[in-house]
C-alpha beads as a LAMMPS data file, in Angstrom:
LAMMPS data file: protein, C-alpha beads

418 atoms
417 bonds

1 atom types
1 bond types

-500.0 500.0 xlo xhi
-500.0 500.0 ylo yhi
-500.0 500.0 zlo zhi

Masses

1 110.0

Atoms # bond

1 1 1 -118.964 -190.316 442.062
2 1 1 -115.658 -189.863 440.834
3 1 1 -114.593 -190.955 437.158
4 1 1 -112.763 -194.629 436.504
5 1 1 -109.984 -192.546 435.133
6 1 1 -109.333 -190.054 437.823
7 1 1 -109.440 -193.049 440.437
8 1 1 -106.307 -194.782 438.276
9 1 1 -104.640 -191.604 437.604
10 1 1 -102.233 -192.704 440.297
11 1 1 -101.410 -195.722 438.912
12 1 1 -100.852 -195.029 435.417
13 1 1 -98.935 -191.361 436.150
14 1 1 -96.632 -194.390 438.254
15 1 1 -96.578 -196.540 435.254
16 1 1 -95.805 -193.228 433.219
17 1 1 -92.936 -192.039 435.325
18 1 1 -90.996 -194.726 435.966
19 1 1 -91.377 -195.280 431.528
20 1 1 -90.380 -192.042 431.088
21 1 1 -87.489 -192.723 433.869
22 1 1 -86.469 -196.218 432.284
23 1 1 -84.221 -195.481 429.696
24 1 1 -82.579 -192.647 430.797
25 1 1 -82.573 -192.570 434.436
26 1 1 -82.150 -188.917 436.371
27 1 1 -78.778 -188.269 438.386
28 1 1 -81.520 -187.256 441.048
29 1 1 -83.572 -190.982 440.362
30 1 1 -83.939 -192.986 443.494
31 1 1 -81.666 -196.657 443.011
32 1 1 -83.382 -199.748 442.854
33 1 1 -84.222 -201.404 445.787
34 1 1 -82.180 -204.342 446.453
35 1 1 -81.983 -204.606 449.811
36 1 1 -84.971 -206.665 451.194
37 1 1 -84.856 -207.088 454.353
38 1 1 -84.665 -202.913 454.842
39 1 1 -88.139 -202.792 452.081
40 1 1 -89.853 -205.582 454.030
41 1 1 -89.076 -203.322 457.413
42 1 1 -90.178 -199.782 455.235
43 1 1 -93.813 -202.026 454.625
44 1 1 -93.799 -203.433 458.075
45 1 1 -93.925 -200.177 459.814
46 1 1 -96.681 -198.600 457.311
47 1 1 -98.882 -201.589 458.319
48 1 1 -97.761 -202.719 462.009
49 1 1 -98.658 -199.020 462.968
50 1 1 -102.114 -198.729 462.223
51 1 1 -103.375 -202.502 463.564
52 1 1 -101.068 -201.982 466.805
53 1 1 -103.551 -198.587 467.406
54 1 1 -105.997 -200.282 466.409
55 1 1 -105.576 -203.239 468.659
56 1 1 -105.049 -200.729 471.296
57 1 1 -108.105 -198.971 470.885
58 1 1 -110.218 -202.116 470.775
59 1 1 -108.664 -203.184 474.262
60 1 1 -109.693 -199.570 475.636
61 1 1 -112.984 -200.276 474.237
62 1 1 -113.037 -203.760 475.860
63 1 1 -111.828 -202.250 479.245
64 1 1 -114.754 -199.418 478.963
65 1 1 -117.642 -201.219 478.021
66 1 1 -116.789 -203.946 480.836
67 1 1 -118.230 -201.107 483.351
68 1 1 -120.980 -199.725 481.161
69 1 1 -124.509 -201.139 481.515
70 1 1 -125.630 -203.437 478.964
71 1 1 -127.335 -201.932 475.712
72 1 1 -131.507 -201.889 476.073
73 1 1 -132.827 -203.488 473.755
74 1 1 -133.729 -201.481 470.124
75 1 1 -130.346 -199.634 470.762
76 1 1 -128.463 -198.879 467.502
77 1 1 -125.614 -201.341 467.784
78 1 1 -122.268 -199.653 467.065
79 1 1 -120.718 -199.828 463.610
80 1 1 -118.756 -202.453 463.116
81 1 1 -114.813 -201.406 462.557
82 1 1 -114.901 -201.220 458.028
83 1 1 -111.421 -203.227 456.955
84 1 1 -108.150 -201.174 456.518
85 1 1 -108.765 -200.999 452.896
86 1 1 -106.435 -197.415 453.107
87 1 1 -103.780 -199.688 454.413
88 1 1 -104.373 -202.191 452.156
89 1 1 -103.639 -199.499 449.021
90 1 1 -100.516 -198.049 450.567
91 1 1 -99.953 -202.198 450.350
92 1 1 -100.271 -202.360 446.767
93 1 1 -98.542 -199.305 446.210
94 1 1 -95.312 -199.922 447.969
95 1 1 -95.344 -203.648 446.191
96 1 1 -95.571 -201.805 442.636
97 1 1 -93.249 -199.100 443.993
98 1 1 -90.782 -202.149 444.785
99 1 1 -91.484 -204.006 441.279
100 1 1 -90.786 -200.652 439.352
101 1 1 -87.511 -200.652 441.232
102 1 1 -86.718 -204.160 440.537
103 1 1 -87.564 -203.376 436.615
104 1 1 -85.417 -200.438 436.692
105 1 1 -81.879 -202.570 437.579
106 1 1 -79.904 -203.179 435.067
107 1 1 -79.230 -206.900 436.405
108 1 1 -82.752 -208.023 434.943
109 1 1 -81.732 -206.955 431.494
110 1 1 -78.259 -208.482 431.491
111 1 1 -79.257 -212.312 432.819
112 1 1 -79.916 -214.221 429.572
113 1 1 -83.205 -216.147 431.445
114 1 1 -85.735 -214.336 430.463
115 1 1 -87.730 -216.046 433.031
116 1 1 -87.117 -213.375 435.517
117 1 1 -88.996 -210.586 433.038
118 1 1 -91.946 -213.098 433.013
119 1 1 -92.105 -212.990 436.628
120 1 1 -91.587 -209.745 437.117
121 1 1 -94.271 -208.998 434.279
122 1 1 -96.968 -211.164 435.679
123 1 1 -96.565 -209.513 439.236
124 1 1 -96.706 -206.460 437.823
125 1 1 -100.139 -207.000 436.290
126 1 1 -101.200 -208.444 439.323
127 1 1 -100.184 -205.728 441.633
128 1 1 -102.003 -202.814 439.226
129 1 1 -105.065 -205.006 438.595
130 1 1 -105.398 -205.202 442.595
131 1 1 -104.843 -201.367 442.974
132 1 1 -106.986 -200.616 440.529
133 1 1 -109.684 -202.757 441.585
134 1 1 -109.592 -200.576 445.022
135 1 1 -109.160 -197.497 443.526
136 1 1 -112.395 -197.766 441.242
137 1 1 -114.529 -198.417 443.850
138 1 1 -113.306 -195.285 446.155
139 1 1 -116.150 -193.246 446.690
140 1 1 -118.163 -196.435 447.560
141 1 1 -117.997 -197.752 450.840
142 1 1 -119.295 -200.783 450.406
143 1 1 -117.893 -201.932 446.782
144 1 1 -114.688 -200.667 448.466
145 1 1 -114.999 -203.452 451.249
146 1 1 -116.536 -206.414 449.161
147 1 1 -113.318 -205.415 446.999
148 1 1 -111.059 -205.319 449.670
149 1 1 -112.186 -208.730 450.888
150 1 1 -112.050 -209.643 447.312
151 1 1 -108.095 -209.295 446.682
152 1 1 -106.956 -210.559 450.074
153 1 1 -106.072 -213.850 448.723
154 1 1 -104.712 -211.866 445.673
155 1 1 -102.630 -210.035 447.930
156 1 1 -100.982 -213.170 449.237
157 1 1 -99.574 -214.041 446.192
158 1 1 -98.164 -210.861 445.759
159 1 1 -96.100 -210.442 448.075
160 1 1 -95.104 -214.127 448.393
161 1 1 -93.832 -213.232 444.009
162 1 1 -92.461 -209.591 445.770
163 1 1 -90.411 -211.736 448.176
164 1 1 -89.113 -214.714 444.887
165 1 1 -87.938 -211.731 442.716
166 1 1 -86.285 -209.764 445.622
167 1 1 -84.267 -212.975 446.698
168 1 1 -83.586 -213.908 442.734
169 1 1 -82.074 -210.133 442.292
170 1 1 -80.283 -210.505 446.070
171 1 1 -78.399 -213.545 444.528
172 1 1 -77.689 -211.899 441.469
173 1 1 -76.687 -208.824 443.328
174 1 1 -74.533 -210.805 445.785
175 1 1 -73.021 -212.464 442.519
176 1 1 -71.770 -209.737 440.712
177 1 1 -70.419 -208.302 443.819
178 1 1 -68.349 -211.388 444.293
179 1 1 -67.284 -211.426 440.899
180 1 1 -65.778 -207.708 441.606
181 1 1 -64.537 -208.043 444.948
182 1 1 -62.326 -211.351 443.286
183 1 1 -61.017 -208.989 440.335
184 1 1 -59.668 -206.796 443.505
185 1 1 -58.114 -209.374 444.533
186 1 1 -56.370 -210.494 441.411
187 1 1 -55.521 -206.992 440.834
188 1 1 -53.678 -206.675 443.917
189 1 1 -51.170 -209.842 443.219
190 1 1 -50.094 -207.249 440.438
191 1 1 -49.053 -205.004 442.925
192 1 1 -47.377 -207.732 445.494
193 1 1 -50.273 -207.709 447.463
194 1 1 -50.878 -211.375 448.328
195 1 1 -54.361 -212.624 449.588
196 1 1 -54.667 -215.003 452.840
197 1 1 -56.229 -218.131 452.848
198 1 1 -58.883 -216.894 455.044
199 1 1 -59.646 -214.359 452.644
200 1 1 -60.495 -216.541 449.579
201 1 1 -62.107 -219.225 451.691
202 1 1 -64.235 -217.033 453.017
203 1 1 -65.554 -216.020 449.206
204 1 1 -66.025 -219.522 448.501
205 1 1 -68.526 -219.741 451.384
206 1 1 -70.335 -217.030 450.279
207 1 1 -70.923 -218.226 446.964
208 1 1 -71.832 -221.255 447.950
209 1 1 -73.933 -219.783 450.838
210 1 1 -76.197 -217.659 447.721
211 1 1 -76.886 -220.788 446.196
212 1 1 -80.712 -221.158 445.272
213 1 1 -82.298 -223.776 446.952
214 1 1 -83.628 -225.336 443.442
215 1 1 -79.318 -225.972 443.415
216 1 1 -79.646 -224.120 439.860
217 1 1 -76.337 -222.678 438.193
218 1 1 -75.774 -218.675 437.262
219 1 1 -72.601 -218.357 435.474
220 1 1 -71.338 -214.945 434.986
221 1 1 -69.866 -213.679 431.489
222 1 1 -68.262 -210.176 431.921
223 1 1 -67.921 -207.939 428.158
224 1 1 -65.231 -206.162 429.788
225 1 1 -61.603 -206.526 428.132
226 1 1 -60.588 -206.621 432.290
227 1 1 -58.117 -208.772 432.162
228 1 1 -58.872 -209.241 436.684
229 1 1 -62.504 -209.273 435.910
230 1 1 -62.876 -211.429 433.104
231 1 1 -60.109 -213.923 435.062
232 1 1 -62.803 -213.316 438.398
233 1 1 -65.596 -214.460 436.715
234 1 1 -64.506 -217.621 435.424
235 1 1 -62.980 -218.578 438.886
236 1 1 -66.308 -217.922 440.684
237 1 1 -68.074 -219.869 438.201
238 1 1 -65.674 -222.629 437.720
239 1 1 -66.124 -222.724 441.569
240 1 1 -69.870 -222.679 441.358
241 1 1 -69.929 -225.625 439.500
242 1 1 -67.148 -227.019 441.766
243 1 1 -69.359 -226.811 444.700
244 1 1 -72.843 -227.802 442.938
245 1 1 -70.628 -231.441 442.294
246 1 1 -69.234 -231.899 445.087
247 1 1 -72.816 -230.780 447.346
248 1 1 -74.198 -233.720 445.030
249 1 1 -71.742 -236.332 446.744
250 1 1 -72.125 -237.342 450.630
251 1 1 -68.541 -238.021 451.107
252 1 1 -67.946 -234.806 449.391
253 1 1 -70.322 -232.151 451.056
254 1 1 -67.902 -231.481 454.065
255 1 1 -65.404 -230.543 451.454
256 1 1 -67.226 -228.183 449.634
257 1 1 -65.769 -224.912 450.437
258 1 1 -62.483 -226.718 450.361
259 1 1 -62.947 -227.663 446.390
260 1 1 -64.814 -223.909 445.875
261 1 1 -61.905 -222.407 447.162
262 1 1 -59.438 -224.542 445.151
263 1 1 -61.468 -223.879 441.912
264 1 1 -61.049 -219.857 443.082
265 1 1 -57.418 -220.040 443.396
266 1 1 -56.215 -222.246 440.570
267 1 1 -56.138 -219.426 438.179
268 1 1 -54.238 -216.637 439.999
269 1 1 -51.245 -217.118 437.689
270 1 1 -53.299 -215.825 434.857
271 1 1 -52.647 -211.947 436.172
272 1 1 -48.796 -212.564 434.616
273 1 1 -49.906 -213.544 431.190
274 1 1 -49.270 -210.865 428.833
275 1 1 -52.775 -208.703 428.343
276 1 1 -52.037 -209.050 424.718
277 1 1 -51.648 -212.880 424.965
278 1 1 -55.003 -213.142 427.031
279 1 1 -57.381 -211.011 424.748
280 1 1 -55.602 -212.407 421.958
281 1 1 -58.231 -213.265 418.889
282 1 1 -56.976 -215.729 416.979
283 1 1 -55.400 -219.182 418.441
284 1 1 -52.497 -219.566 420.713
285 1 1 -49.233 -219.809 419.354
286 1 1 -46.950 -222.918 419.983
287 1 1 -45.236 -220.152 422.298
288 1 1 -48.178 -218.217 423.510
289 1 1 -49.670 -221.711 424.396
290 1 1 -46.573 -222.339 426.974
291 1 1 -46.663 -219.124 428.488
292 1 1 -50.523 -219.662 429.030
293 1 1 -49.981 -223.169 430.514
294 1 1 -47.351 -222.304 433.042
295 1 1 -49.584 -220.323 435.114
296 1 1 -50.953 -223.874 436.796
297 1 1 -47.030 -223.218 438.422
298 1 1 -47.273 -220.017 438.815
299 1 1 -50.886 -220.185 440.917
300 1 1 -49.707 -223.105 443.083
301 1 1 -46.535 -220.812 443.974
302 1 1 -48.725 -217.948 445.023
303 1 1 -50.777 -220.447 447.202
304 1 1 -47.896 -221.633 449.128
305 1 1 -46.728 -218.436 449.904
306 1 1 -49.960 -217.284 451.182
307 1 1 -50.414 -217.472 454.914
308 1 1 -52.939 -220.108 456.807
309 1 1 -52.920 -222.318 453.804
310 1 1 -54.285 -225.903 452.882
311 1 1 -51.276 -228.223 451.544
312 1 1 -54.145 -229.950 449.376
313 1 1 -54.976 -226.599 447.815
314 1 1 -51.421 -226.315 446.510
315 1 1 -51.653 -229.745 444.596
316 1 1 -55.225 -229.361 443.556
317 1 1 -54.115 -225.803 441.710
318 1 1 -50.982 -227.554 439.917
319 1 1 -53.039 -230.297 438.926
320 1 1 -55.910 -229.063 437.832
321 1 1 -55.162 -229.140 433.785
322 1 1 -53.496 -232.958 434.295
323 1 1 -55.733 -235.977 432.363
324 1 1 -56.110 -239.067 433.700
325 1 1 -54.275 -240.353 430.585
326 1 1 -51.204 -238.132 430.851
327 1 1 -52.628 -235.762 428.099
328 1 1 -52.906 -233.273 430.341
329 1 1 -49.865 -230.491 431.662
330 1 1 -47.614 -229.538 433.386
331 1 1 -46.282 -232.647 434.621
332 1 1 -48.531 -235.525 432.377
333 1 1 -49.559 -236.931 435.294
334 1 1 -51.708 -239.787 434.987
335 1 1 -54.997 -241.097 437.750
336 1 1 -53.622 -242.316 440.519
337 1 1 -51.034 -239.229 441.196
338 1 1 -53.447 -236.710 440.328
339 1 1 -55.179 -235.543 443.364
340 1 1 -58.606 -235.994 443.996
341 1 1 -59.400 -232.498 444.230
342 1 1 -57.271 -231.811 440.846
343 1 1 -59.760 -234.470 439.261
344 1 1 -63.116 -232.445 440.482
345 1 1 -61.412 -229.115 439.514
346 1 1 -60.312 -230.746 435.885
347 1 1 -63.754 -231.212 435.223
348 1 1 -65.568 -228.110 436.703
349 1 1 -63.226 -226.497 434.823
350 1 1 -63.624 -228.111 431.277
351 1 1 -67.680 -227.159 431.965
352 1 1 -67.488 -224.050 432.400
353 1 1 -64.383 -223.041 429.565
354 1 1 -66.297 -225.313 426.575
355 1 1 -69.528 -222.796 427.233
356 1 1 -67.960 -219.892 427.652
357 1 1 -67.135 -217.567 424.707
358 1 1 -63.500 -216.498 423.961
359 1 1 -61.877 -213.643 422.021
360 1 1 -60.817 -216.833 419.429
361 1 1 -64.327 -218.636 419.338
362 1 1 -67.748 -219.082 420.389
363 1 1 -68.650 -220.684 422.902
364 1 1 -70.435 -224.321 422.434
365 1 1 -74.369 -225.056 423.511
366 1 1 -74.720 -226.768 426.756
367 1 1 -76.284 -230.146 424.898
368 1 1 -73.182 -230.196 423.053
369 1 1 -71.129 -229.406 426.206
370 1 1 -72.187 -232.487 427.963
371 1 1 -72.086 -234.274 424.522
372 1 1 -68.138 -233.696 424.342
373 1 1 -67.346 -233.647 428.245
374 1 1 -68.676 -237.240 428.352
375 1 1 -67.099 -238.160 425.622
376 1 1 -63.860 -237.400 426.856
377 1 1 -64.592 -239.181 430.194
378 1 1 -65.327 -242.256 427.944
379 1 1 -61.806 -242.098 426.627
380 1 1 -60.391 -241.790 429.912
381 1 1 -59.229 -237.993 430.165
382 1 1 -61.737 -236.516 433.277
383 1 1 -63.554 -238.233 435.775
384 1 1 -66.711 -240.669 434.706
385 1 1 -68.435 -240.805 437.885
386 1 1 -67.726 -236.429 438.689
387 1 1 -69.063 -235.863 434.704
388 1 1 -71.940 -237.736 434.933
389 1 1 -73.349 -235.687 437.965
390 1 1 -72.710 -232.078 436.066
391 1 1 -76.222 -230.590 435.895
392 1 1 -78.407 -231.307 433.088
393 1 1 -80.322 -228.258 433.202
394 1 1 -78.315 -225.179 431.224
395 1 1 -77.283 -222.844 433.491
396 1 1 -78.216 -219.012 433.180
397 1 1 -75.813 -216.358 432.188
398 1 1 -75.243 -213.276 434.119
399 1 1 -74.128 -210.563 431.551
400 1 1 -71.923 -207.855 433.120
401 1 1 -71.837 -204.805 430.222
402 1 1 -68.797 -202.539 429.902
403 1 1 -71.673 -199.990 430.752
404 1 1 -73.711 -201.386 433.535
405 1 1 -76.865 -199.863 432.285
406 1 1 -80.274 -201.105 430.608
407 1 1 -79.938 -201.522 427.359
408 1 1 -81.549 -199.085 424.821
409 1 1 -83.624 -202.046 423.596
410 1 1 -85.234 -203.054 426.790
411 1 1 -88.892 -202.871 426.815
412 1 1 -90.486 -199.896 428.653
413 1 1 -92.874 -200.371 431.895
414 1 1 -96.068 -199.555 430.438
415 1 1 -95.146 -202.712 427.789
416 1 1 -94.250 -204.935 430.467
417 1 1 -97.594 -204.112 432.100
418 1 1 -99.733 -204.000 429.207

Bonds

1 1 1 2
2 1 2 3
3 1 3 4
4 1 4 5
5 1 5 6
6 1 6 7
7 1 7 8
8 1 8 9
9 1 9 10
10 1 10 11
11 1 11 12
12 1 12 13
13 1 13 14
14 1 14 15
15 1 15 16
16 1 16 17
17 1 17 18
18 1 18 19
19 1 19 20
20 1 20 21
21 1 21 22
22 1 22 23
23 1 23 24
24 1 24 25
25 1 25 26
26 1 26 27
27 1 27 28
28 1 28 29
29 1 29 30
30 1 30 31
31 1 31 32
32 1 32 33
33 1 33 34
34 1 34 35
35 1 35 36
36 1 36 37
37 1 37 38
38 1 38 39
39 1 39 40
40 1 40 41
41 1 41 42
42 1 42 43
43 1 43 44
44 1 44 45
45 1 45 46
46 1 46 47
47 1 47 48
48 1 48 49
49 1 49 50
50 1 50 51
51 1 51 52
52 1 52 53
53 1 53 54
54 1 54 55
55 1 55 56
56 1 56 57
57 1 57 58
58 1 58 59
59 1 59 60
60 1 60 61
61 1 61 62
62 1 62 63
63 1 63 64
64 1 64 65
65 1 65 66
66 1 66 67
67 1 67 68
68 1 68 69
69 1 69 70
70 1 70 71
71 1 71 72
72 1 72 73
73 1 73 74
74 1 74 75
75 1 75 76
76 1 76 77
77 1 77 78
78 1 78 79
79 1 79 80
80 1 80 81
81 1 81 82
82 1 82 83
83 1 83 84
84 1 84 85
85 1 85 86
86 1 86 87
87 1 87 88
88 1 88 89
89 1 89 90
90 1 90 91
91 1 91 92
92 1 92 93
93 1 93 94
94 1 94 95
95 1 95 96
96 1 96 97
97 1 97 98
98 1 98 99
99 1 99 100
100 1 100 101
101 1 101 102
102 1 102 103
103 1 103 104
104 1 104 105
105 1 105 106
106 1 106 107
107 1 107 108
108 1 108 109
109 1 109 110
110 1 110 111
111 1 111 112
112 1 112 113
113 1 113 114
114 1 114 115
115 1 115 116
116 1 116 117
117 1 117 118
118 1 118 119
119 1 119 120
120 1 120 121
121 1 121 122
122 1 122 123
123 1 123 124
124 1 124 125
125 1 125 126
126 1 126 127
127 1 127 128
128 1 128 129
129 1 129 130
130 1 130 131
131 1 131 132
132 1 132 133
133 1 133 134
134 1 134 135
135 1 135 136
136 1 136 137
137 1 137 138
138 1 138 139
139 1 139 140
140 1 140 141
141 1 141 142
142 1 142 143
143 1 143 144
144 1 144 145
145 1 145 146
146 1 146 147
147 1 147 148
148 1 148 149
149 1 149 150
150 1 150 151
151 1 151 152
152 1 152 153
153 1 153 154
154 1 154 155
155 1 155 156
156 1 156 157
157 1 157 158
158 1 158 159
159 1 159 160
160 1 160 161
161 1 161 162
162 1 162 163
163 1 163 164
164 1 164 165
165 1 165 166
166 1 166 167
167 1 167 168
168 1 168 169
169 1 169 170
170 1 170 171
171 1 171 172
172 1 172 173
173 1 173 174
174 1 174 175
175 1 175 176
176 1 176 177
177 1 177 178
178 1 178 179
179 1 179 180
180 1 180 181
181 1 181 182
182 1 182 183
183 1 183 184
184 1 184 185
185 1 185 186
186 1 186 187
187 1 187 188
188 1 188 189
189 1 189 190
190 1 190 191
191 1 191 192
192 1 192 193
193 1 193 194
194 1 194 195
195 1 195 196
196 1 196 197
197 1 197 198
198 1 198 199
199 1 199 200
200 1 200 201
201 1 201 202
202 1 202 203
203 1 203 204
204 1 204 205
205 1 205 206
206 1 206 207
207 1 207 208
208 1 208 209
209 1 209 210
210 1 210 211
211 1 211 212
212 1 212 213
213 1 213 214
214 1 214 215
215 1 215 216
216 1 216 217
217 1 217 218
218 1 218 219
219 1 219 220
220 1 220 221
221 1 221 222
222 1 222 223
223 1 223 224
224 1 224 225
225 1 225 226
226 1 226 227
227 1 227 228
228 1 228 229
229 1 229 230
230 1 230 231
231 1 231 232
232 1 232 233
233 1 233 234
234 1 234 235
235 1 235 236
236 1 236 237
237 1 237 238
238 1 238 239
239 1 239 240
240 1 240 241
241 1 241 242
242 1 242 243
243 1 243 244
244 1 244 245
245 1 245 246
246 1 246 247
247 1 247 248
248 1 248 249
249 1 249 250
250 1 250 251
251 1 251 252
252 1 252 253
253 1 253 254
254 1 254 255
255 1 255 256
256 1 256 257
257 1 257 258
258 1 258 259
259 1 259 260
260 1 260 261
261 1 261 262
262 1 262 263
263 1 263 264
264 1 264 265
265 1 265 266
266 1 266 267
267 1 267 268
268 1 268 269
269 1 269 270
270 1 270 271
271 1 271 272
272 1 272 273
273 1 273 274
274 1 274 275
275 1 275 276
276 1 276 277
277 1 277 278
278 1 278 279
279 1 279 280
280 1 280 281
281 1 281 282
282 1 282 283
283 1 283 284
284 1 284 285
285 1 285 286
286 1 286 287
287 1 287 288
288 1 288 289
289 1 289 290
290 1 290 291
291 1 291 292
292 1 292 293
293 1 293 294
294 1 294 295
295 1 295 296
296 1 296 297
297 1 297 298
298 1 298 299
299 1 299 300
300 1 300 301
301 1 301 302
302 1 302 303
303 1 303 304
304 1 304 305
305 1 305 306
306 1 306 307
307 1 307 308
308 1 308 309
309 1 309 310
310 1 310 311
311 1 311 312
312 1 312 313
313 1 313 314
314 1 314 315
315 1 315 316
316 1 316 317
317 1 317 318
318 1 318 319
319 1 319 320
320 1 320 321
321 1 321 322
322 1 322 323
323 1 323 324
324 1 324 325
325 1 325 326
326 1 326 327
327 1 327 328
328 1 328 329
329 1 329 330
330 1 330 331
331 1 331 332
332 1 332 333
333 1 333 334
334 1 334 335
335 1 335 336
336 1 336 337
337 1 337 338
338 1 338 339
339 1 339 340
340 1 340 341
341 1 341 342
342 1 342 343
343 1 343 344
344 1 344 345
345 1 345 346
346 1 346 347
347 1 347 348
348 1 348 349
349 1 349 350
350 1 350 351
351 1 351 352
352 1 352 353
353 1 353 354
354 1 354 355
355 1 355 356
356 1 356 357
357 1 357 358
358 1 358 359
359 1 359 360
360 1 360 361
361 1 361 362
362 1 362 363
363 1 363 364
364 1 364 365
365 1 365 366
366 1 366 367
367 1 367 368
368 1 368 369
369 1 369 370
370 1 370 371
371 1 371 372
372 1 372 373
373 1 373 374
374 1 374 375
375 1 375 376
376 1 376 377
377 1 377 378
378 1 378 379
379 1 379 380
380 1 380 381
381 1 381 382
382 1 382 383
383 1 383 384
384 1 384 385
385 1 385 386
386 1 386 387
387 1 387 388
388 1 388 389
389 1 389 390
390 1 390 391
391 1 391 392
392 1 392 393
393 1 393 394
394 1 394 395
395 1 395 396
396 1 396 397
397 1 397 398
398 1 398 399
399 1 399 400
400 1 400 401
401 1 401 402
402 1 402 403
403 1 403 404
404 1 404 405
405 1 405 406
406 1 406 407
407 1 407 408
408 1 408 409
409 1 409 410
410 1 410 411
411 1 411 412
412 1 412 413
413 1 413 414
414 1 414 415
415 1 415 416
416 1 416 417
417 1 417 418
């Protein structure tokens, strides 16, 4: 009988590669796996083969022993067919083949929920427990059944957790993607390149289309200086949030890509501000502050020039720093001649900018976010009804590093496992 530790040699020279592969990853390394539905097709085939042969065979048999006498009696009866415990291995091994992957992509060290490691963690100990508990028991036919039969149920919760992590790093994935494709955008009004209508609108429904169905929030926080990037991500958050609110209203939900795409465009006039203004450190100055503030005019220009648009858009992106009181800018309009999309986008917008860090200061806690936001609804600046349906659950943060890599820090495979 072979030795416990030749039989999960396997498994931990797997747990001792991809360590050894963590932290500095090979130009030759295979990426990580983020495309599900080609994975789920890779462990299809692997186990669809062998049970279609074997469902084959067993209709042969069928067919055969229909014209075969019947056994006499004190025959040996025929072995019955032993469980596809092989297959069931190679099913194990392609799950902790697809967790290493998933451990591996620098997206589950930059999100600040560490909930995501837990998961991944816990599945991963699941997974090698289950392999394991196979492996031991190779060289005994029957252990190697009873243990098969054992970790079917087990098995079921794997790959249910395989399936939650792969759509949790598809929606990150799809995020961060968004997030770039915007900054192309944004970096193309620099060069006179205007973007249709279609074109944004059609971002806005994907973002709101990756949505989780718990309806939770990931905000994105780039550490690039970019001025298009960092200007990308707090459009697709600020329409995130945007589309969260306005899901949470009946009358509203048929307008939801409308106000996503609103929240997406009301900040193309940014791109003009001086890059020295934007990643300035300290405060604005009385003049800075001006130059900042007329990009509400210059973002509803660029909107009316671009083809196949909404009128409504236009007035939602001028609007969208007014106050109901007339604090607001550029015009100090007060409630009833702000528009009602200017009044979602006002708040959305306020949400996302008080918890976001800036080059000048940090960025507030969400408590004290919702503390301040409803506060100023009290006093009649933003919308009561809109800022008492922003989320009470913090959102997550999606960190996107200058260097898109794992950090040096992050702990190794073998630690995650232990």
């Amino acid at each position: 009988m072979r030795e416990r530790s030749e039989s999960a040699s396997p498994t931990q020279a797997k747990l001792l590669r991809i360590d050894a592969g963590h932290t500095t990853l090979s130009p030759h390394e295979r990426p990580a796996v983020l495309n599900r539905r080609r994975v789920r097709q890779v462990l299809s085939s692997l186990d669809a083969t062998p049970a279609k042969r074997r469902l084959e065979r067993g209709a042969e048999h069928s067919e055969r022993a229909a014209t075969l006498p019947l056994p006499t009696v004190g025959r040996t009866p025929a072995p019955e067919p032993q469980p596809a415990v092989d297959q069931m291995v190679q099913r194990f091994r392609n799950s902790f083949s697809t967790l290493s992957d998933i451990a591996r992509d620098p997206l589950v060290w930059n999100i600040e929920e560490r909930a995501l490691l837990t998961d991944l963690r816990e599945t991963l100990l699941l997974t090698e427990s289950a392999l394991l508990q196979i492996e031991t028991t190779a060289s005994n036919p029957a252990c190697k059944q009873v243990a098969a039969e054992g970790v079917l149920a087990l098995a079921q919760v794997i790959d249910q957790r395989v399936d939650d992590l792969f759509d949790r790093m598809e929606r990150l994935t799809a995020l961060k993607q968004r997030v770039f494709r915007f900054s192309v955008i944004l970096e193309g009004l620099l060069l006179g390149r205007r973007p249709l209508a279609e074109e944004i609108e059609t971002l806005a429904e994907e973002l709101l289309a990756i949505a989780p169905e718990d309806q939770s929030i990931t905000l994105v926080y780039t550490e690039s200086d970019d001025q298009a990037l960092r200007i990308a991500a707090h459009s697709v958050n600020v329409a995130q949030v945007t589309g969260w609110l306005a899901w949470q209203d009946p009358a509203w939900q048929q307008e939801c890509v409308l106000a996503a795409t609103a929240a997406l465009l009301q900040d193309l006039g940014m791109v003009q501000v001086p890059p020295e203004v934007f990643c300035s450190r300290q405060r604005f100055t009385t003049p800075q502050r001006t130059l900042v503030q007329q990009h509400t005019g210059t973002s509803a220009a660029i909107v009316e020039h671009m083809r196949g648009h909404d009128d409504r858009l236009v007035a939602a992106v001028y609007q969208h720093h007014e106050r109901l009181d007339g604090s607001g800018y550029p015009d100090h309009c007060r409630a009833e001649s702000i528009s009602s999309v200017a009044r979602l986008l006002a708040v959305a917008d306020t949400y996302v900018g008080m918890q976001s860090p800036r080059p000048y200061r940090h960025a507030l806690a969400p408590v004290q976010v919702l503390r301040e936001m409803e506060r100023a609804a009290t006093e009649g600046r933003l919308d009561l009804a809109w800022t008492r349906r922003l989320p009470s659950a913090s959102p997550q943060w999606l960190v996107i590093p200058e260097v898109p890599q794992p950090p040096s820090g992050a702990p190794s495979l073998s630690a995650l496992a232990a």
